[in-house]
ROTIGU-523511 format. One record per residue: z, x, y of N, C-alpha, C, CB in turn; residue in one letter. Coordinates in pm, whole numbers, plus 32768, in hexadecimal, padded with zeros to 4 digits. Glycine has a CB too. Layout:
# residues N
ZXYZXYZXYZXYA...
***
This chain:
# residues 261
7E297FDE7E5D7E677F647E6F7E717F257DF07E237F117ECEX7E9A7EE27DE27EAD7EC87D6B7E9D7E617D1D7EFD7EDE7D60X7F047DE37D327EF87DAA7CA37F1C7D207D207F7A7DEA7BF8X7EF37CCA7D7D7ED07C467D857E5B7C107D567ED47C277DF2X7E4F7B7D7DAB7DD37B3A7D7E7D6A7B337DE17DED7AB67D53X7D847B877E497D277BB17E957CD37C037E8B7D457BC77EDCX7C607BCA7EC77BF27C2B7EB07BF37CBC7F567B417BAA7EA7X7BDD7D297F127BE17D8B7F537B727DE77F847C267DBD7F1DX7B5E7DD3803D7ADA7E22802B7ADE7EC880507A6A7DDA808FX7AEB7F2B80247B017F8D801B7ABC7FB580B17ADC7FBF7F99X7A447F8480F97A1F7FBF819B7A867FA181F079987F7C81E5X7ABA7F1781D57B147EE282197B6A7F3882397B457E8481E7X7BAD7F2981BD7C2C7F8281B17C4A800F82027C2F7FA68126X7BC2804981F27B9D80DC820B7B9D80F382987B12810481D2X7B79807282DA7B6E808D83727BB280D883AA7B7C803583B8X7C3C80D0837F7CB4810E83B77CCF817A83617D2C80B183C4X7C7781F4833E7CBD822682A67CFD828E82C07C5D824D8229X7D0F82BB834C7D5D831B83857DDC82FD83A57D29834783E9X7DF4829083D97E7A825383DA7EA1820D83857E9382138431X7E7481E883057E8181EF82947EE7825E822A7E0D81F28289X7E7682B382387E99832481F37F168382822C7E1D836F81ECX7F1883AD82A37FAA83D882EB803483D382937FC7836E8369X803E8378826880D58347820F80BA8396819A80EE828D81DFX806483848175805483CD80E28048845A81167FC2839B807AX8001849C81667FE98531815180C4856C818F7F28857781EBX80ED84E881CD819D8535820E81DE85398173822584A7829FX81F084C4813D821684B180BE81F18522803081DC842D80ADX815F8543805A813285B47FD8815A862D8001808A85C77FB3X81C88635809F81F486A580A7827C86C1808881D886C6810DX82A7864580528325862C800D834F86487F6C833385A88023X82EA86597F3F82DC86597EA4831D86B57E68825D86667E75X837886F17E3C83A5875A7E11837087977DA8840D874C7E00X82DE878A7D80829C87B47CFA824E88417D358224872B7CB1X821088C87CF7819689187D31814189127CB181B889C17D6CX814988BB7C3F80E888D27BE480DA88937B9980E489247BB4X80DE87FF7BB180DA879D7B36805C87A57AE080E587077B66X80AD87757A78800487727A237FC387027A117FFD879F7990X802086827A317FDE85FE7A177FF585A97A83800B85BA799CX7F8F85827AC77FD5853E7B5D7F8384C57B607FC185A27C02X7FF0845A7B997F8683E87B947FAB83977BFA7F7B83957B0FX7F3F837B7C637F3E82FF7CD57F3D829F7CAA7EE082EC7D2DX7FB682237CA37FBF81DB7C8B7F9281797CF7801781E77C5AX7F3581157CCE7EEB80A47D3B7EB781017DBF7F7180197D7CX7E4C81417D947E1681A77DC87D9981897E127E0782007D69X7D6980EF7E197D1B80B67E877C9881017E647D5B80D17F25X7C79812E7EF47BD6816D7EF27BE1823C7ECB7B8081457FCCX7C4A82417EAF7C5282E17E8D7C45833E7ED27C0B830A7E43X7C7483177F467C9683717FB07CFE83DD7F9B7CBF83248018X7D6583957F8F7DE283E97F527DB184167ECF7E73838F7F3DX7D7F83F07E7A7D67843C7DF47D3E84A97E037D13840A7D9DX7CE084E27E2F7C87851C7E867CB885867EC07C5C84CD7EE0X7D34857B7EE87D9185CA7F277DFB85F97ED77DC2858C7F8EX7E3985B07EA97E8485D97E057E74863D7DC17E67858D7D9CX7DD886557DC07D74869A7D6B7D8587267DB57CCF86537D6DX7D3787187E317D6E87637E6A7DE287C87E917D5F873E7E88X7E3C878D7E7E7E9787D77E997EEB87FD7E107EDF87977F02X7EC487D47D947EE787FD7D187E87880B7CD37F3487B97CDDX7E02883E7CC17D70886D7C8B7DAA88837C3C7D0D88D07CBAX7DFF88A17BC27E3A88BC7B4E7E4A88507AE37EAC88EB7B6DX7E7188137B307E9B87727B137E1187077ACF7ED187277BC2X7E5486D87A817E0586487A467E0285EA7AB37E5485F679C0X7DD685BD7B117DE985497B817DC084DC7B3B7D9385567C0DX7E0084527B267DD583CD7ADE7DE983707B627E3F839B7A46X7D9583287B827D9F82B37BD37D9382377B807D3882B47C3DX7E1681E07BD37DF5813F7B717E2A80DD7BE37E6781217AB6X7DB380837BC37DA880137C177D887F9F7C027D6D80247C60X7DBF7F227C1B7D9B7EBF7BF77D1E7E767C387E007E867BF8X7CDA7EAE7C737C537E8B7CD57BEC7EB87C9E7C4D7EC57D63X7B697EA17C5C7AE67EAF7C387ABB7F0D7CA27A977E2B7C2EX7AC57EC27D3E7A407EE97D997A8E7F6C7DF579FA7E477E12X7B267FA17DB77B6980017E1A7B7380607D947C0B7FCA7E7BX7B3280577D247B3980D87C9E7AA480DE7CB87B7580AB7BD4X7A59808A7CE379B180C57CE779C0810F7D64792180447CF2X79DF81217DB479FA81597E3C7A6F81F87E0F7A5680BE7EAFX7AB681E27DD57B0082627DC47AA482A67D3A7BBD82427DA3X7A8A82927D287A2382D57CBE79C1831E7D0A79D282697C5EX799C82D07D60790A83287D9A7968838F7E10786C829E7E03X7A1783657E357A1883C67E897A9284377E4C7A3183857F1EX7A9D84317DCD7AED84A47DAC7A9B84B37CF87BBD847B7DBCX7A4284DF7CD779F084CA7C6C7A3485117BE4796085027C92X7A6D85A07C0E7AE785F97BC07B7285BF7BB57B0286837C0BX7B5A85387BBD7BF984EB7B867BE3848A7B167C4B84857C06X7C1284337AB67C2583DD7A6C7C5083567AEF7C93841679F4X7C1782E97AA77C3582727AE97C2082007A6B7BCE825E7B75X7C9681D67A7E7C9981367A227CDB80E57A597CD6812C7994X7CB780457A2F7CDB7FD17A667D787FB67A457C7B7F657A34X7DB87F7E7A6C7E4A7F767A537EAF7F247A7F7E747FD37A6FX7F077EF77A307F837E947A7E7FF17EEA7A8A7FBD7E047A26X80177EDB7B0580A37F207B1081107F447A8E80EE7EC17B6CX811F7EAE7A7281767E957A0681677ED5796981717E0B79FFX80F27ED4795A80CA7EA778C280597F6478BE80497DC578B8X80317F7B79247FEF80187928806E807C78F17FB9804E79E3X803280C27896807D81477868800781DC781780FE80FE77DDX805F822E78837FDC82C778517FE7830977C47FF6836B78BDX7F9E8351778F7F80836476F2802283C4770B7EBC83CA76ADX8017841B774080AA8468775580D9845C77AE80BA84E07751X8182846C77E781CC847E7832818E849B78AD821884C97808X819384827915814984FB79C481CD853C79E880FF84867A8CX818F85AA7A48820C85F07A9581F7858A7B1D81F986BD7AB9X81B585577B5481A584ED7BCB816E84757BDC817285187C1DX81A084377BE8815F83997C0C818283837CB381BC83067B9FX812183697CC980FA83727D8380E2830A7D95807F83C47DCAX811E82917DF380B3820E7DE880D182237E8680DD81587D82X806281FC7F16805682017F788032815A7F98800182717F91X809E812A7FFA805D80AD7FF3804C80357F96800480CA8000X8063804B7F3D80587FC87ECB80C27F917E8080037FE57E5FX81187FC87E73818F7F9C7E1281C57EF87E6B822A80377E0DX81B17F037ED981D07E947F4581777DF67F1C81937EDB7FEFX812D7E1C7EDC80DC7D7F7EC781227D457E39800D7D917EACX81687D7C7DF581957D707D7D82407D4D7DA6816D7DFE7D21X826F7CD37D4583097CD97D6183537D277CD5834B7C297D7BX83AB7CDA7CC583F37D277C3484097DB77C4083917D1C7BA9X842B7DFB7CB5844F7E737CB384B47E937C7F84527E9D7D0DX84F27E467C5D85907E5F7C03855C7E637B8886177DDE7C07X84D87E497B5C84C57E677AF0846D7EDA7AEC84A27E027AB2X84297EDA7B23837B7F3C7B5783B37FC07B4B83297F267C20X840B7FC17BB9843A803F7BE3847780C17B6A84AC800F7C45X84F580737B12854980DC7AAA84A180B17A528624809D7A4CX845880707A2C83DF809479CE83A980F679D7837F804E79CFX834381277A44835281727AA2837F82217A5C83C2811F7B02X840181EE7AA9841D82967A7B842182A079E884B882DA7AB2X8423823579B2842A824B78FC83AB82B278D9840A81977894X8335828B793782B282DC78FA82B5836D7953820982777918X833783A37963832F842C796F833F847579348356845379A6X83178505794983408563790B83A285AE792682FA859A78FDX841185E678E88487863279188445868A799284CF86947897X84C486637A2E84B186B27A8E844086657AF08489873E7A52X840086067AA083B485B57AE683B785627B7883AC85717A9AX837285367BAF837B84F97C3B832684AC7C43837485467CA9X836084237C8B8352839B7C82833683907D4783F683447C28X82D883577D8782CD83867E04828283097E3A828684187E11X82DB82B07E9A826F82267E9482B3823D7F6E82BC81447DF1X823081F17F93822581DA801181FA8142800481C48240805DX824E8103806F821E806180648237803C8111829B7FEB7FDCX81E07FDD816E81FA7F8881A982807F5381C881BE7F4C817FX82BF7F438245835B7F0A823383307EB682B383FF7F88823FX82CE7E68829B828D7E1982FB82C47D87832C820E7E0982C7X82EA7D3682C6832A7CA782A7835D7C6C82F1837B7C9B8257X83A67CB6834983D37C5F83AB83817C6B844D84707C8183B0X831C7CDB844382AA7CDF84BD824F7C7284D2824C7D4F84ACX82477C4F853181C67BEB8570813F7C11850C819A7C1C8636X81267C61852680B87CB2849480877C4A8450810C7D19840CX81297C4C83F181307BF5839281627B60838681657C30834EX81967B5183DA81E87AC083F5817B7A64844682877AD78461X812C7AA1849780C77A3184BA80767A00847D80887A418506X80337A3283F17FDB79E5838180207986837C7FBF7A1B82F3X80B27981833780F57907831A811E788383858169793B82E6X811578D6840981457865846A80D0782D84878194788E84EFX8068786084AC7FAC783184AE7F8077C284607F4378A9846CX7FCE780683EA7F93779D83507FC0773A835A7FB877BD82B5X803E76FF8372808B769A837C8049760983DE810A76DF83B5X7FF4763F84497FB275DC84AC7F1C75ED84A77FE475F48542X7ED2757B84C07E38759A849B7E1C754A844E7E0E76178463X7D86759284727D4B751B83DD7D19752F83487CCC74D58401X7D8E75FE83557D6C764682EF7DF9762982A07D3F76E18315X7E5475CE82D27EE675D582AD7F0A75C282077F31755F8305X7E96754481D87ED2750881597E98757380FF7EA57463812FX7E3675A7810F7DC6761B80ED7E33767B80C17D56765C817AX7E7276A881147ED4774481157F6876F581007ECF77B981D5X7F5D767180C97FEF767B80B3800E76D6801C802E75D480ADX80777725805680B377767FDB808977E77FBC80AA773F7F6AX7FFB780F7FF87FC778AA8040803978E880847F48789B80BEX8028798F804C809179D78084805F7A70806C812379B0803FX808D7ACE80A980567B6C809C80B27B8F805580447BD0811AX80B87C12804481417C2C7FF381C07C29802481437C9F7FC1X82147C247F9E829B7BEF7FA882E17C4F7FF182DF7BD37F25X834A7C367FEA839D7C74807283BF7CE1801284327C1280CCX83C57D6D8040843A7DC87FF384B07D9F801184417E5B8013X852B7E157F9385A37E257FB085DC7E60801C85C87E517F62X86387E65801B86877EA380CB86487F38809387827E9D80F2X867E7FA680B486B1801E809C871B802B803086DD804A810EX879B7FD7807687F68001803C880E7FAF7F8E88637FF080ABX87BB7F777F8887B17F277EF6874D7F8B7EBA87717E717EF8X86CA7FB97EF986AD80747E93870380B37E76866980F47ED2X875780C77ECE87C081577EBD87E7811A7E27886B81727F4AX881480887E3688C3803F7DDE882180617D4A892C7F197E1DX87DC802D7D5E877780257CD4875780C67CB586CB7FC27CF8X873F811B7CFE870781747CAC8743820D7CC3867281687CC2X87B182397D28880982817D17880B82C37C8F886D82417D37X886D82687C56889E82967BF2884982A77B698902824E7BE8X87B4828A7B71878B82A77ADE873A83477B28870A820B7A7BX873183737B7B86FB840A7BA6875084607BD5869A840D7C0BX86F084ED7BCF875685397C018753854A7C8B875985AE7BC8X86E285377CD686E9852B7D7486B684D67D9986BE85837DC1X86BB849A7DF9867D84297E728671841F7EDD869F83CF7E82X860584677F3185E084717F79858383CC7FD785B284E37F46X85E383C5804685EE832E807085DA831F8126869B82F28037X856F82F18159857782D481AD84E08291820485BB833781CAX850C8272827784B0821282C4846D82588368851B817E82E3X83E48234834E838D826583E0835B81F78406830D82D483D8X833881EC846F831181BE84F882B281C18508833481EA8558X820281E684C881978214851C819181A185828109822F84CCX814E81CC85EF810B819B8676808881A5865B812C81EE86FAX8006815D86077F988153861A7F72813E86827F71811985E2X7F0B817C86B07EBA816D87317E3A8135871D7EA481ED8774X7E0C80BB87077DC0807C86D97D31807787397E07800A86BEX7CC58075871F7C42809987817C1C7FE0876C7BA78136872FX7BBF7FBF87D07B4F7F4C87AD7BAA7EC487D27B127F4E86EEX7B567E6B87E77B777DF088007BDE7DA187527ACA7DA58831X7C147D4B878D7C6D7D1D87037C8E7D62869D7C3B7CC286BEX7CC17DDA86F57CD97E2B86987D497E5986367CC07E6F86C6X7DCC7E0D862B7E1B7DB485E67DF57D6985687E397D618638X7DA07D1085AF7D3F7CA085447D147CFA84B87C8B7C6485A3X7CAF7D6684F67C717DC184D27C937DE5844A7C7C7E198525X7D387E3484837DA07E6E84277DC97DFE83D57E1C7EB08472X7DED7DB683D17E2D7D3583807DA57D2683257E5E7C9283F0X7D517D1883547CCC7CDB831B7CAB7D1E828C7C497CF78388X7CD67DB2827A7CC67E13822E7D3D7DFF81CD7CBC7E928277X7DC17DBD81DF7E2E7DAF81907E787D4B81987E727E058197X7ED87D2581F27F167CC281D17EDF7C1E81E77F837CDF820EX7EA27C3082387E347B9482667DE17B7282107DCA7B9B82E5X7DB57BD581937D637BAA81257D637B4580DC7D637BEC80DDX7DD97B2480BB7E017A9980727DF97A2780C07E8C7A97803FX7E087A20810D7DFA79C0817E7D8779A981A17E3479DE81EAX7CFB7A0681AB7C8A79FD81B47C3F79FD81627C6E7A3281E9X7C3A7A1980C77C3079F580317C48793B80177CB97A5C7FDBX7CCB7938802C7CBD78AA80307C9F783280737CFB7895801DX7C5C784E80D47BF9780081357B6977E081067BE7785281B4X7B41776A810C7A8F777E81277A64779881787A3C772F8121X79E877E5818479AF781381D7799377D1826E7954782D8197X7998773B827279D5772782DE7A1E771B832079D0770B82F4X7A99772683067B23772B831D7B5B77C6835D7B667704828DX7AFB783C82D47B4778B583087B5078FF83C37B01792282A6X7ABA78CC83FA7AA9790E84577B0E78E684CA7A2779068471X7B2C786984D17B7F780B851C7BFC784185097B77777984F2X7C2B787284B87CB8786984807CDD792284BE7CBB784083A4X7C607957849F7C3F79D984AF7C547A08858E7B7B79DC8458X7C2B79BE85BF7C33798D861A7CC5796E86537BE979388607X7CF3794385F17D807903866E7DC4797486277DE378368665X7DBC79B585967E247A3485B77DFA7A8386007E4F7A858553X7DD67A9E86307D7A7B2886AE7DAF7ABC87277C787B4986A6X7DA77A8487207DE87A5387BC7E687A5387DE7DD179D187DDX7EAD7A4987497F457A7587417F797AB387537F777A7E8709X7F217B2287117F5E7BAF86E37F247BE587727F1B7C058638X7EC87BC787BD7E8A7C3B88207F0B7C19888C7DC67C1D8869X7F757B60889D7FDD7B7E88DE80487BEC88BD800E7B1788E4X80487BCE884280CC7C59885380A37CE3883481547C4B87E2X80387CE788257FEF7D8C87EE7FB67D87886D7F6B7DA58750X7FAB7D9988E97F537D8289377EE37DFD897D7FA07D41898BX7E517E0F89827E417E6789927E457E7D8A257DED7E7F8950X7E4C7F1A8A237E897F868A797DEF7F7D8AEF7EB1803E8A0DX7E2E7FD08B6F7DD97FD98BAB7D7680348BB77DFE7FCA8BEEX7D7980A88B5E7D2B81018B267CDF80BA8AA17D85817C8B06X7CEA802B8A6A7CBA800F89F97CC2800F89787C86802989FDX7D5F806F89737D7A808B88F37DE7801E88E47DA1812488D4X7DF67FDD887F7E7B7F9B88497ECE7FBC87FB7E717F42881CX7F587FBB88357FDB803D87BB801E7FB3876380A580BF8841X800E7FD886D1802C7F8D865A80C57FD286407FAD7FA485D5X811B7FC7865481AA800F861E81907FE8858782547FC88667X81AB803185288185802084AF82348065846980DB807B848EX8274801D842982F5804A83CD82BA8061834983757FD383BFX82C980E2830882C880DD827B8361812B82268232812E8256X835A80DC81CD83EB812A816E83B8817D8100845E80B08116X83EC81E6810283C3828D809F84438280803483D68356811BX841F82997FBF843F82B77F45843483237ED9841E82727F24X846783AE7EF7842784337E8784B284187E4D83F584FD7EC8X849783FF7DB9852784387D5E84F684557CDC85AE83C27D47X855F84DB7CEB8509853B7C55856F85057BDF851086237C5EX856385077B5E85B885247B2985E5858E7AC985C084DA7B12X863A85817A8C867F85FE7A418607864079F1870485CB79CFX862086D67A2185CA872379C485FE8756793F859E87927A07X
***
C-alpha cells in the first residue's frame, strides 16, 4: 500500500489475504515475461505478493517498495530473499531499468496517473512490462458510505474533507493515455464475488483499507460509534446470507502493457 497518511495495520489487512491476493495471482498469469531479471512490487504492503514474484521467477532480483514502515517490517519477515525499501510512487527510481513492475492494489490511493503512469514505463527495460491491478470501487456503497456517514454525526466537523482514495480514470481514458507509448495493452475488468465469513463482515473488509482514513482521523471516542453505524449500513446492503456468509461483489481494473523490445 502505499503512499497515504494513513496508518496501516498489516493483521488487518491480512484478514482477507486470500481474497486479496486472487487478483494478483489472475493478473501474474498475464505477464508475458518467463525470465526477468529485475522485478519489482510496487506498494507491495505486507509481501505476500513479493513472496510469490519470487517464486515464480527465483532468477530474478525481487525489490519491494512501500511507503508504510509497519507493512516493509511485515514483508521482510515474510519474503526474507527479496530487497525492500521505503518509497514514493513519484519520486522512487531502481539503480537499473526492471523487466517488471507489478503493483497489486495500490496505484489506486495515489492520483496523477497521467503523470505516474508514462513515469512508470520510463523505468523499463526494453520488452519490459508494466502490470498494475487497482480497485474500480468509487462508485460502490463500499465506498460511498464513509462519505455519506461522515457528513451527519457528531464525527461530521472531525471528517470534514476526509476521503479514501481518489476516484480512478474510466478505462477508456487508459487506453487514450497509454496505448500509444507501448507495444501492447492488455486491458480489462473482473467481478470477484467475495464470500465473506463472521459478523460485520464488510466493516471488517473496509476496516483493513478504505475506512482507514476515516478511522485514523477520529479520536478514540468517536471511532467506535462511527465504526458502528458503517456496519449497520453496509450490513443493509451487504446483507448476511442465511448460511452466514456475506457476498462483497468486488470490481477491479487490470493493466499488463509491455513495451518495445
Amino acid at each position: 500500500m502505499a503512499e497515504t497518511s494513513s496508518s496501516w495495520d498489516p493483521a488487518q489487512y491480512l484478514r482477507f489475504s486470500d481474497e486479496r491476493l486472487r487478483p494478483a495471482l489472475d493478473m501474474m498469469n498475464r505477464v508475458p515475461l518467463v525470465n526477468p531479471a529485475r522485478v519489482v512490487d510496487l506498494g507491495c504492503g505486507a509481501g505476500n505478493v513479493t513472496a510469490i514474484l519470487k517464486q515464480r521467477y527465483p532468477g530474478a532480483a525481487v525489490t519491494g517498495v512501500d511507503g508504510s514502515p509497519a507493512m516493509l517490517e511485515k514483508a521482510r519477515a515474510a519474503a526474507p530473499d527479496c530487497t525492500f525499501v521505503q518509497g514514493n510512487f513519484f519520486t522512487w527510481e531502481p539503480e537499473h531499468k526492471v523487466d517488471l513492475i507489478f503493483s497489486n492494489a495500490a496505484l489506486h490511493w495515489v492520483d496523477r496517473h497521467d503523470e505516474l503512469f508514462p513515469r512508470l514505463l520510463s523505468l523499463l527495460a526494453p520488452g519490459g512490462v508494466l502490470a498494475i491491478q487497482m480497485p474500480a470501487m468509487h462508485r460502490e456503497p463500499l465506498r460511498t458510505l464513509p462519505l455519506t456517514i461522515g457528513k451527519a454525526g457528531p464525527w461530521a466537523e472531525t471528517l470534514r474533507g476526509v476521503t479514501s482514495a481518489p476516484d480512478p480514470l474510466d478505462p477508456g481514458q487508459y487506453w487514450d493515455l497509454l496505448r500509444h507509448r507501448v507495444a501492447n495493452l492488455d486491458m480489462w475488468e473482473t467481478i470477484f464475488t467475495h464470500a465473506l465469513k463472521g459478523e460485520n463482515a464488510v466493516g471488517e473488509w473496509a476496516s483493513g483499507s478504505s475506512l482507514r482514513p476515516f478511522l485514523d482521523a477520529l479520536p478514540e471516542a468517536l471511532r467506535a460509534s462511527f465504526r458502528a453505524a458503517y456496519d449497520a449500513e453496509a450490513n443493509k446492503v451487504y446483507p448476511r446470507r442465511a448460511d452466514g456468509i456475506t457476498l462483497l461483489p468486488f470490481r477491479r481494473l487490470f493493466l499488463v502493457m509491455q513495451v518495445a523490445g
